[in-house]
Each structure stands twice: as C-alpha cells, then as structure tokens.
KOLZARO-342149 format. One line per 8 residues: for each residue x, y, z of N, C-alpha, C, CB. Coordinates in pm, whole numbers. Each point is the difference from the previous one (the first is absolute). Glycine has a CB too. Layout:
N
X:Y:Z:X:Y:Z:X:Y:Z:X:Y:Z  ...
This chain:
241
-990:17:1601:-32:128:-65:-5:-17:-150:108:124:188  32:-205:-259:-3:-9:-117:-124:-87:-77:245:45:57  -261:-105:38:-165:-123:-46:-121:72:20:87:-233:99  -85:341:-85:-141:84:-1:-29:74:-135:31:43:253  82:5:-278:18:86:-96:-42:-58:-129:174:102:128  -225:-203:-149:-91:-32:-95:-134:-6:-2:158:-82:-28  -208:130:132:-163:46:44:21:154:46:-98:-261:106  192:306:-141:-44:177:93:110:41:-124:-46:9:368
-3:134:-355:47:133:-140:132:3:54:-220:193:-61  291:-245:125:147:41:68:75:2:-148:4:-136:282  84:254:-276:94:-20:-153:125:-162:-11:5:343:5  -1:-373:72:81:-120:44:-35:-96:-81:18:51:219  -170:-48:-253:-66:-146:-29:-23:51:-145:-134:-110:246  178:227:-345:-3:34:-158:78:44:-20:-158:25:-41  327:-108:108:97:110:-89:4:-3:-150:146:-16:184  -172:-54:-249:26:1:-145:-47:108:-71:-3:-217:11
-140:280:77:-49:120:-62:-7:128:73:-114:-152:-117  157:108:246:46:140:54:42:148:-14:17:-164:48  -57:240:25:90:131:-34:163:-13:-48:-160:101:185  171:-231:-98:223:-7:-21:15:-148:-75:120:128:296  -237:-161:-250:60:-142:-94:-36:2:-134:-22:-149:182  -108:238:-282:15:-33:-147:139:100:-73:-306:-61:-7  325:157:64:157:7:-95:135:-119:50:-54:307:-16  72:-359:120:77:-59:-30:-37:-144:31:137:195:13
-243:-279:-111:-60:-104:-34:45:34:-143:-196:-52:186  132:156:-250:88:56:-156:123:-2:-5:-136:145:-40  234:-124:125:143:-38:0:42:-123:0:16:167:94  -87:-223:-3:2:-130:41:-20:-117:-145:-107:110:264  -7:-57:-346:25:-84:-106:31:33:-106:-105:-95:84  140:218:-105:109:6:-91:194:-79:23:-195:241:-30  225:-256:146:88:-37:45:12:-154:-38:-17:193:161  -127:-244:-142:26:-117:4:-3:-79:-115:-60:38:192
43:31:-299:16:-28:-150:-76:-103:-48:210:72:10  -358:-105:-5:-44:-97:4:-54:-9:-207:-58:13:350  119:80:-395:1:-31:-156:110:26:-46:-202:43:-38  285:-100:-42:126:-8:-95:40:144:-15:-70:-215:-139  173:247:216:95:102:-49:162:6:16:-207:103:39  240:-22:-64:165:-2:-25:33:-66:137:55:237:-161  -75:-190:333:54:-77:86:-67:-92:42:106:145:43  -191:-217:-135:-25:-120:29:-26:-123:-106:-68:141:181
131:-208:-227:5:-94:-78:-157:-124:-8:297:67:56  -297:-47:81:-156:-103:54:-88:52:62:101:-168:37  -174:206:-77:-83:50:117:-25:-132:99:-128:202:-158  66:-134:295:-15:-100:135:-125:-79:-81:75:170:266  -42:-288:-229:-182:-90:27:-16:-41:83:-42:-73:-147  103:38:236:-21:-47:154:21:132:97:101:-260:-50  -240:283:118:36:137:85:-27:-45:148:-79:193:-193  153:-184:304:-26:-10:153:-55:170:22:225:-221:82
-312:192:-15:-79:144:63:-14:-43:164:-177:77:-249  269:-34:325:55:26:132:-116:116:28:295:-66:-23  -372:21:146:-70:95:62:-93:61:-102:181:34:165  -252:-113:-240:-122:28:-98:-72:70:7:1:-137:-29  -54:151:191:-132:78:31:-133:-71:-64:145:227:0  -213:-114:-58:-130:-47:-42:50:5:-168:-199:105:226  274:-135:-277:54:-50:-168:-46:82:-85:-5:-227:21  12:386:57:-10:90:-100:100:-14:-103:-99:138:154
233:-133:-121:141:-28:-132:-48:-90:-74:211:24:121  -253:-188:-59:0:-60:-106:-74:-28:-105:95:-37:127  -237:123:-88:-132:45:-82:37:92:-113:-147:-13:209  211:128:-153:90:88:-103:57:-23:-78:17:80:102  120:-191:-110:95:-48:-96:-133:-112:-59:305:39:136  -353:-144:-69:-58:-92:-81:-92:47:-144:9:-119:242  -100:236:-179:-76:-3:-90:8:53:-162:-85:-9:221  244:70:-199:95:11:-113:13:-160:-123:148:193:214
-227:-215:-273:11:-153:-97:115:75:-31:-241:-140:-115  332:212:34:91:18:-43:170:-90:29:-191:206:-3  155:-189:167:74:-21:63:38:-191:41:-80:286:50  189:-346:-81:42:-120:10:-1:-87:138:116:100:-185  -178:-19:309:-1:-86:122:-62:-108:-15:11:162:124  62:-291:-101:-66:-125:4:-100:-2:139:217:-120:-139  -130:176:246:-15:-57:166:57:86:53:5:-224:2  -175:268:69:61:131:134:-12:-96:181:-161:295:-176
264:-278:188:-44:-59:194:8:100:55:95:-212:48  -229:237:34:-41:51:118:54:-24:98:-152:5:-73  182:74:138:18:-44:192:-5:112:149:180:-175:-131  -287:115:179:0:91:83:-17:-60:112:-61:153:-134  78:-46:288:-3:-90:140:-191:10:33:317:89:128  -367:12:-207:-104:62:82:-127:-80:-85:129:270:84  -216:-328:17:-121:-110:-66:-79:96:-88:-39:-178:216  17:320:-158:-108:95:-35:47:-11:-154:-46:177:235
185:-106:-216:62:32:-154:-28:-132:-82:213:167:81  -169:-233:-69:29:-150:-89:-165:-24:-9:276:-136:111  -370:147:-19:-161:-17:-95:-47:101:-77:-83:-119:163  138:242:-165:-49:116:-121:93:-24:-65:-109:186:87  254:-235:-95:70:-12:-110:-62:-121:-113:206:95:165  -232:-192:-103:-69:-122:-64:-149:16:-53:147:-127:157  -200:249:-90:-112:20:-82:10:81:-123:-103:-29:196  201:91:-158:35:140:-172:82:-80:-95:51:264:131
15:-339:-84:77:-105:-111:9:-111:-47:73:96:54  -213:-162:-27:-55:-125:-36:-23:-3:-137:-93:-29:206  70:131:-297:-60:39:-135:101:-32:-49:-153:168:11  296:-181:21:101:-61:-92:81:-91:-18:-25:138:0  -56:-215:89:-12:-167:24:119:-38:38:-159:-56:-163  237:-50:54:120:-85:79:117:80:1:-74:-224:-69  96:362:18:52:71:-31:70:62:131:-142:-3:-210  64:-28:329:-36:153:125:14:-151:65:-209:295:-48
314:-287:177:10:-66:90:-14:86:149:130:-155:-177  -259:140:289:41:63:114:-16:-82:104:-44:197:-82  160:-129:178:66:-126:136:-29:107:115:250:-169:-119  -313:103:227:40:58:123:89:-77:40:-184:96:55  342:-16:11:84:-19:101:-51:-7:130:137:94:-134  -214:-223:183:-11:48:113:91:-5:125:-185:-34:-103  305:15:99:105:8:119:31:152:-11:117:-258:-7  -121:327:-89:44:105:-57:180:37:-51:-233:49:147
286:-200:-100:143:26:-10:57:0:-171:18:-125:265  34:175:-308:34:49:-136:25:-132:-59:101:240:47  -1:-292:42:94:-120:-75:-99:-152:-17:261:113:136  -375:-66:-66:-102:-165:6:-8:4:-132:-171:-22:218  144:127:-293:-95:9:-129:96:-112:-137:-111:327:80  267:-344:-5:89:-66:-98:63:-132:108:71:258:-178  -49:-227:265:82:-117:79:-65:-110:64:141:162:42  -288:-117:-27:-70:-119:115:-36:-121:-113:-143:189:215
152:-261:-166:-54:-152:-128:-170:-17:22:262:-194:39  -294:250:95:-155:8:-12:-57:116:-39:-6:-144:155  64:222:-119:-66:125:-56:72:82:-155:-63:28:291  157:-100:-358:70:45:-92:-154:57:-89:269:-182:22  -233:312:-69:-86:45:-79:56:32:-141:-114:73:203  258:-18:-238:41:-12:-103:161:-80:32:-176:219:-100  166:-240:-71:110:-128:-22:145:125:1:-176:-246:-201  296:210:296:120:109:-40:39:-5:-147:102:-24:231
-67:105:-268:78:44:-136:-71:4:-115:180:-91:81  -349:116:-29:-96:-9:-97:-62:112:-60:-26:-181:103  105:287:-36:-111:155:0:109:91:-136:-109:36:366  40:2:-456:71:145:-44:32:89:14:-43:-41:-56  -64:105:137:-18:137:121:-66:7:100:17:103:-135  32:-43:231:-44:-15:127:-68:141:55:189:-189:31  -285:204:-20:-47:146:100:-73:-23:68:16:141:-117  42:-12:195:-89:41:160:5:159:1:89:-228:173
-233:247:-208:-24:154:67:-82:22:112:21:70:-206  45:13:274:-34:88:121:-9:-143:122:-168:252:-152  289:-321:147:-28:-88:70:118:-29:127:-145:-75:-221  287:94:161:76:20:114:-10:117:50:130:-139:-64  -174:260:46:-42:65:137:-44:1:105:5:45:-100  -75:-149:115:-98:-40:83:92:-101:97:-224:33:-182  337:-134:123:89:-99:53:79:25:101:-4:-66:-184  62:-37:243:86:58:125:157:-12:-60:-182:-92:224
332:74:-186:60:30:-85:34:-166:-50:73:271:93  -130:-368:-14:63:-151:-35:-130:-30:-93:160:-100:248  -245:148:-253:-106:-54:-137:-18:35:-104:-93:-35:111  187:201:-140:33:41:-112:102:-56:-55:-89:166:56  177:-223:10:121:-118:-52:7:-44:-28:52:-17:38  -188:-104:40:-22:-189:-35:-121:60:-135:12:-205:329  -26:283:-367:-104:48:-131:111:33:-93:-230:118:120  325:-95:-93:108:63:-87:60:-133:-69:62:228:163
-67:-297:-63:52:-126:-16:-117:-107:-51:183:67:187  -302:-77:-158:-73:-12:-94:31:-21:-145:-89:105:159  70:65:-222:20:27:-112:113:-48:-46:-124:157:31  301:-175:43:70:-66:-74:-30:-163:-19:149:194:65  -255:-265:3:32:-105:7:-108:-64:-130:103:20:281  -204:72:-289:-78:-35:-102:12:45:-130:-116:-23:161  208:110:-193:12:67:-135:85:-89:-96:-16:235:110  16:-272:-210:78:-61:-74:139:37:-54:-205:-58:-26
269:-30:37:147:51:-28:36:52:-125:57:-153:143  -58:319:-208:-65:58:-46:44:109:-38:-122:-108:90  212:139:-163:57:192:-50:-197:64:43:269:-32:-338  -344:-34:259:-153:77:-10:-81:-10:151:-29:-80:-284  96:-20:361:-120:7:106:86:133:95:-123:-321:10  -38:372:30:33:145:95:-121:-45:116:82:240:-219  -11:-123:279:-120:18:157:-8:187:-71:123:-222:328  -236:229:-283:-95:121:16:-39:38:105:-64:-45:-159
50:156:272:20:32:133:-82:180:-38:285:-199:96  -399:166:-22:-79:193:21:-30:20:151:-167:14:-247  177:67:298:-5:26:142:22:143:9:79:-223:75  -158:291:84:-2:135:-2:143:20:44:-256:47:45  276:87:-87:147:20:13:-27:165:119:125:-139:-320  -10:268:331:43:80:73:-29:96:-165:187:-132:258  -293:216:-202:-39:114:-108:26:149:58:-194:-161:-101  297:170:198:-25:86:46:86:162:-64:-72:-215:189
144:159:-335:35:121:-56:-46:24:-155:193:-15:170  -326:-85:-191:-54:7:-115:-130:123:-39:89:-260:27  -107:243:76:-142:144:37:-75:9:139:-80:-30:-249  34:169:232:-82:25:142:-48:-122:28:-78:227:-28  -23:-299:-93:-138:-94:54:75:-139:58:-206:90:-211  295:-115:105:118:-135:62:54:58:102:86:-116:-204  -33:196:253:77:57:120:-112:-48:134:137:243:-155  -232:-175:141:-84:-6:89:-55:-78:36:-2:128:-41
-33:-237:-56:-95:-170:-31:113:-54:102:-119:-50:-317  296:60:270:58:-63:18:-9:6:190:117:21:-280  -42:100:324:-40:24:116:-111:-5:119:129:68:-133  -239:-97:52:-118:-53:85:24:-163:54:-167:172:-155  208:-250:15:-11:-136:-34:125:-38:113:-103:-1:-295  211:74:308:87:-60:38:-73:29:221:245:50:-308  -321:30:317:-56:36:134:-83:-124:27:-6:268:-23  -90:-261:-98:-79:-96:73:39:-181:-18:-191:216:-37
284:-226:-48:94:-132:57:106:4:89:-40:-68:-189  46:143:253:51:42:186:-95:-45:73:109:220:-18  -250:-124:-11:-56:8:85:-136:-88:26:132:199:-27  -161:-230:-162:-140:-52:22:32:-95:-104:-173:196:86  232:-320:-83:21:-11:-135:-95:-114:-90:243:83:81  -342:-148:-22:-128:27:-46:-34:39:-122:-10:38:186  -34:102:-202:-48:127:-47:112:-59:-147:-74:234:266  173:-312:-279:53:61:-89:45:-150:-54:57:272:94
-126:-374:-26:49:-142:-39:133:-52:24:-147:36:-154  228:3:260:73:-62:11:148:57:-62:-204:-157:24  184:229:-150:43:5:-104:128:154:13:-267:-154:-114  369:141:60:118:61:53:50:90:-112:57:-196:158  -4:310:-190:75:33:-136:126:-97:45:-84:289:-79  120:-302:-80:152:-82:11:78:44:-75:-66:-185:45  205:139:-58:77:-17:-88:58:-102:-94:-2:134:134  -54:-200:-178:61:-163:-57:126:-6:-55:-209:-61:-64
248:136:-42:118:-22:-50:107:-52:100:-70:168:-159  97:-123:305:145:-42:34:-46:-146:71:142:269:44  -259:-286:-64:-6:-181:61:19:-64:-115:-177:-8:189  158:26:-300:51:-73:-118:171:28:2:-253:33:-153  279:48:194:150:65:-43:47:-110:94:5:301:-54  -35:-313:125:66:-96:129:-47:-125:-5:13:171:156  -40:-208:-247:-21:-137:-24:44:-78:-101:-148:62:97  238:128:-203:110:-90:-155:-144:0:-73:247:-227:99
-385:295:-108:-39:26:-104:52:84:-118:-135:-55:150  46:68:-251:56:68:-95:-104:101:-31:148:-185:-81  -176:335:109:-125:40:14:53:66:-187:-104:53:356  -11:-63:-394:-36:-17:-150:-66:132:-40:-39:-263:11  -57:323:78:-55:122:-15:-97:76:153:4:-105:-289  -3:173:302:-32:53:131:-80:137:-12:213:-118:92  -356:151:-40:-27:123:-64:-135:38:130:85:-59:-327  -91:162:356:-92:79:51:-82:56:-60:119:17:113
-242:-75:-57:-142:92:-66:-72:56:20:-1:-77:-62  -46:219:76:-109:68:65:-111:-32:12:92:124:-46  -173:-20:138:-184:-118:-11:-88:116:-111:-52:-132:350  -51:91:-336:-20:46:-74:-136:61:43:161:-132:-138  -189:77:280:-133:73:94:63:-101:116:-277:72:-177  170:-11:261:19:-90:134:-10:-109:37:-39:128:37  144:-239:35:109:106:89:84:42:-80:3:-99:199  38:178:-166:135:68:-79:101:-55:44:-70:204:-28
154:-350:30:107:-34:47:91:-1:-130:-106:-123:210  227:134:-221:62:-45:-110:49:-209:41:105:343:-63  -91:-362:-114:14:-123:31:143:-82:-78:-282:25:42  353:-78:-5:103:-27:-42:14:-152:-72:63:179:175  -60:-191:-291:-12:-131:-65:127:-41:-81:-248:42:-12  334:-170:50:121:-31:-51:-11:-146:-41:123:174:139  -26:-186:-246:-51:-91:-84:179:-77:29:-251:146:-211  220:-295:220:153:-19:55:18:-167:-68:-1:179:284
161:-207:-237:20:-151:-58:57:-35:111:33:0:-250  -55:-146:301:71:-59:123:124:-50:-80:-214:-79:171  327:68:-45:114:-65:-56:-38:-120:-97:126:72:211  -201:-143:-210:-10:-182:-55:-61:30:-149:-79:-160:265  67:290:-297:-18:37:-129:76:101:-107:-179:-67:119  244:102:-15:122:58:-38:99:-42:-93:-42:55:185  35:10:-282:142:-55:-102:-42:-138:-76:203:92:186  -345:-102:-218:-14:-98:-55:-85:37:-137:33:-130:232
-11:5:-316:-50:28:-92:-177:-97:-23:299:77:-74
C-alpha cells in the first residue's frame, strides 16, 4: 500500500505538505535547530531521514544555502519512494544520499556488514515523520534503536518524531477526521495506509529517553488529523557534553 503512494494523490505519499503534515513539518524544524541558537551550540550536519518518502523534507531544508548540512541520508523500504526521492534530490549532488532498505528491517540500515548503509555514531539528527504509525510495535523499537545507535555521542544530537496523534478534543473537524480514521483502520485499513494515531512520548519514556520538547499541531485543511511532534535525546547522549 505504502509503495503506491508515490504514483496516486493518497495523502500518505505528501505528508510534508499535507493538510496535517505542513504545520507540524514547521514544528518539526524549528525543533530541530538547524541554525545557531541559544539551545544549540552546533547546528546538525549530518542528518538520517528514516522513512524519506519521496524527499519532500529533504528538498525543503536543502534548498535553504543558509543552512550548514553537509549530508542528508535517505532511507526508505519502498522502491517507488526511493525513485521519486532520487529524482527530486539529485540537484544537490553529494550532499543528498538515498538508500532503499530492502529487507525493510530498521536495524540492517546500521548492523548488517553487507547492507550497512550508515556508519554508527555518525548522525547529528535523526528523523522520521509519519512513519512509526504505520509500524508494528517491534519495528518502532529496532528504529528507536536505530536512532540511538547512529546518533553521535552528543549533548546536541536529537531524534525528531511527527506522527498522527488522537484529536478528538481539539475541534469538531479533528473530532470527526479523528473518528472516521480510527473506523476505517478497523475496518478498511487500506483507505488510510496502514497508518495509526499514536502516542510517542511514553515509548521514549520507557526507554530512559529524555523528551526535550513535545507539541501538537493542528491541520490546517484536509485531513484534519492533529499531529503530534516530539523532539527527544536517547540515554547515550544524555549528560554529555
């Protein structure tokens, strides 16, 4: 389902500009501080992009010259995605790295010696939007784990996390979006990619993260889901300087 969604209008396959995904893509990089300010001493230059899609994010941040990214890595399971991602982000040459996962298992992308795609302890920041929703609960883990294994040991390195969340006391249109969405991933779930409201914070909580900032964002047209984006530190970066 998710490998289609780069040939058909499904909202699945444009969250970055979505009804729910461009406000909290705007959260999303403000969070991630990718120019010099008070809570951040460095900005990131090494960025992992978990579940890329078609590289709308990394088209967005790149085409910012302002901005200090040496090296964005791509990664995705889906062939469709990873050939429109490689076609929109070829324009910024050695800069833009994209990988298909094809086992789809999180941890190949760092542990396999044949398929190693990035080096551990090499990343600054790590994100994935709208991507563990879609996961079962052991692949949002070994991704969790991922991100600790590739981030550098690091007061500055963070993970970044957007996913639809439970809108159901924010307004009629979220109330209602919400309640459909949650029917037809009962019933049809298809129709909706797979894709789940969540809660992230207490899987970080339960893992001795350190969640850093956490925030809900309305849409801003359809769908009307609200979306929940938290900005966090794994233990192995914790307390360091």
């Amino acid at each position: 389902v998710y490998n289609q969604f780069a040939t058909t209008s499904h909202a699945g396959g444009k969250d970055a500009t979505s009804g729910y995904g461009g406000p909290a893509i705007r959260a999303l990089l403000s969070m991630a501080s990718l120019k010099s300010s008070p809570h951040s001493s460095s900005p990131p230059k090494a960025v992992l992009d978990y579940g890329c899609g078609q590289g709308k994010l990394a088209e967005l941040v790149l085409q910012d010259e302002s901005l200090n990214v040496k090296q964005w890595v791509c990664i995705d399971q889906s062939p469709n995605m990873v050939h429109k991602a490689k076609e929109r982000l070829h324009k910024f040459g050695n800069v833009v790295e994209v990988h298909l996962l094809e086992s789809g298992e999180p941890l190949d992308a760092v542990s396999s010696d044949q398929l190693q795609i990035v080096q551990p302890q090499s990343m600054d920041l790590f994100i994935s939007t709208y991507c563990l929703d879609v996961m079962s609960e052991t692949d949002m883990h070994s991704t969790l784990t991922l991100a600790e294994r590739t981030l550098k040991p690091s007061s500055d390195s963070k993970v970044i996390l957007a996913g639809i969340t439970w809108g159901y006391r924010d307004s009629i249109q979220t109330c209602f979006m919400t309640a459909v969405w949650e029917f037809l991933y009962k019933f049809n779930r298809k129709r909706v990619g797979g894709c789940r409201p969540q809660m992230l914070e207490p899987y970080l909580k339960s893992r001795g993260w350190e969640v850093l900032e956490c925030k809900r964002t309305l849409p801003d047209s359809f769908p009307w889901m609200v979306s929940e984006v938290i900005c966090a530190r794994p233990p192995s970066c914790c307390g360091l300087n």
